[in-house]
C-alpha positions as a Python dict, from the first residue, in 0.01 Angstrom:
ca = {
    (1, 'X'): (0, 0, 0),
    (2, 'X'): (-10, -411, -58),
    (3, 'X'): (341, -439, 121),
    (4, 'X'): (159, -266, 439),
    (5, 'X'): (-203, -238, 419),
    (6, 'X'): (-255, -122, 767),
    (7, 'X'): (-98, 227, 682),
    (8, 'X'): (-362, 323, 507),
    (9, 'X'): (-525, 632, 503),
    (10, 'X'): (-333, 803, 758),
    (11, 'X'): (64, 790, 569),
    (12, 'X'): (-41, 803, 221),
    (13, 'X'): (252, 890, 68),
    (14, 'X'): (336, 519, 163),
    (15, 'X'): (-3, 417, 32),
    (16, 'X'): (-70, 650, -310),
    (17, 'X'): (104, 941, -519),
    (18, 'X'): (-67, 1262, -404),
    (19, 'X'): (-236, 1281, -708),
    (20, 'X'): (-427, 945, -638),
    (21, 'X'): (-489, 980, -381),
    (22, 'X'): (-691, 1339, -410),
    (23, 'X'): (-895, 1132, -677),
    (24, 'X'): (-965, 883, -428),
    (25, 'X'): (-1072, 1183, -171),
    (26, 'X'): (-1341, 1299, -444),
    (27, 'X'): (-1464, 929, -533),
    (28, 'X'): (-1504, 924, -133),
    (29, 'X'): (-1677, 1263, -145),
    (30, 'X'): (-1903, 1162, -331),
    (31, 'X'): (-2024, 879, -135),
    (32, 'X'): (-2183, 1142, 141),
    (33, 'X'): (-2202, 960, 476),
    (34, 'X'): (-2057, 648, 385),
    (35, 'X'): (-1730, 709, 422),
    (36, 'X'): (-1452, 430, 390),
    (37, 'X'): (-1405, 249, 702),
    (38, 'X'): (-1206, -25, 686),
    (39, 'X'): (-968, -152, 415),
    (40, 'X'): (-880, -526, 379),
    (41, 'X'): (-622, -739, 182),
    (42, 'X'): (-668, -1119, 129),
    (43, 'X'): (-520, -1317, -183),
    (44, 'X'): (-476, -1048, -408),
    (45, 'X'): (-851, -825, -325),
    (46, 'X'): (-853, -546, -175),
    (47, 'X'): (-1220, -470, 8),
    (48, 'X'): (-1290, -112, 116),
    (49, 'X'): (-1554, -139, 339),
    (50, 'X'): (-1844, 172, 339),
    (51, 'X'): (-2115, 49, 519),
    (52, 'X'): (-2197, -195, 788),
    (53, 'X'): (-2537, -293, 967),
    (54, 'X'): (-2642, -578, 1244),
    (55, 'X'): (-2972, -631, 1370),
    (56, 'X'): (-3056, -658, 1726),
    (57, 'X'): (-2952, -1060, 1836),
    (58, 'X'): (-3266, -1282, 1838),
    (59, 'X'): (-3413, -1497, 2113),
    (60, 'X'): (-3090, -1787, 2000),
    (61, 'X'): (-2861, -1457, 2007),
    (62, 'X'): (-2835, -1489, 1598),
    (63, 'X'): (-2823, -1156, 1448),
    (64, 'X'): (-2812, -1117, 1036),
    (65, 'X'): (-2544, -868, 908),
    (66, 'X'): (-2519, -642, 594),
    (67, 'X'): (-2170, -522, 491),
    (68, 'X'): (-2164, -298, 136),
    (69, 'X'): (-1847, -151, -30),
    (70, 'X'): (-1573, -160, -293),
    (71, 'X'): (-1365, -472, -416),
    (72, 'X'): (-1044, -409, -623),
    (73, 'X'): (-984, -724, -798),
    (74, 'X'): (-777, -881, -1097),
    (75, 'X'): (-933, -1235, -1123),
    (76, 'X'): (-1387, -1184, -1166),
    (77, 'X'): (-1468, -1239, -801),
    (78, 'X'): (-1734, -1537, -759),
    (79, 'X'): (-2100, -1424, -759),
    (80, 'X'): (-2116, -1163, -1011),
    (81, 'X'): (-2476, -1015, -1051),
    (82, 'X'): (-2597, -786, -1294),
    (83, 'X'): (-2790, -568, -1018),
    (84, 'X'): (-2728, -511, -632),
    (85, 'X'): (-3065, -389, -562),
    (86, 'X'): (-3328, -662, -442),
    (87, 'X'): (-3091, -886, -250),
    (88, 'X'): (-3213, -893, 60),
    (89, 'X'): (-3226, -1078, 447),
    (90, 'X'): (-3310, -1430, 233),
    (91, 'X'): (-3017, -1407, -28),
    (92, 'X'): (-2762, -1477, 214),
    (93, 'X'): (-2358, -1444, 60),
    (94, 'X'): (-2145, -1150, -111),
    (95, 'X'): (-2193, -1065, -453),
    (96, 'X'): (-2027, -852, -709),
    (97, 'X'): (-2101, -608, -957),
    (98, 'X'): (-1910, -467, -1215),
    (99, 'X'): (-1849, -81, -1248),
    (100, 'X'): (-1533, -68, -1386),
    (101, 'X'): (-1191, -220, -1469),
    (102, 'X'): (-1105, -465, -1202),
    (103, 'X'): (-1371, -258, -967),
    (104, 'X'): (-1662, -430, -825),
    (105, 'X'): (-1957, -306, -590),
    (106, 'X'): (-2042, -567, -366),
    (107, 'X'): (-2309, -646, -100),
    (108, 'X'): (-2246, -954, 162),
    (109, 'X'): (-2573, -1078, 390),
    (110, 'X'): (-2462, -1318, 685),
    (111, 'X'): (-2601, -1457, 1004),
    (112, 'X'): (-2394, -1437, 1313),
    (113, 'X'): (-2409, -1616, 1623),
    (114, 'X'): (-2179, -1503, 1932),
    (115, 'X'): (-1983, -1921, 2022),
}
């Protein structure tokens, strides 16, 4: 999977053995309607994306965006919380929490503006 990210899900026998990846299949199961969307590599983290929200642009066209998921990580990724819940619209940034072995929730708030 990290020599050719973009194959995932749809060759996984590229990706995972078959046996990880039916545990992955029941981890995803579990999530109900947020179902992985989009899977990301950058400098050794792997995001799996579950959920994504915008609001509707304002009167400057700024809209503020909400993006929740899974972070596979070696290194402690920067702004590790203790809880997820409460961060809202005025905490803008990502932040991470623990849940297991090198696996992180985290919950990014940012504005956007079309340029």
């Amino acid at each position: 999977m990290f020599t050719d990210y973009r194959i995932w899900p749809r060759d996984r026998n590229k990706c995972f053995s078959s046996q990880r990846w039916s545990e992955y299949e029941n981890a995803f199961a579990n999530l109900g309607n947020a179902r992985p969307y989009r899977l990301s590599k950058e400098d050794g983290t792997v995001r799996i994306v579950v959920s994504f929200s915008s609001t509707e642009p304002d009167a400057d066209y700024q809209y503020l965006v909400s993006e929740k998921g899974y972070v596979y990580s070696l290194a402690e990724p920067p702004g590790l919380v203790e809880s997820l819940n409460g961060i809202g619209f005025e905490t803008k940034g990502t932040f991470h929490k623990k849940i297991a072995d090198h696996w992180y929730l985290y919950h990014e708030w940012s504005v956007g503006k079309p340029e």
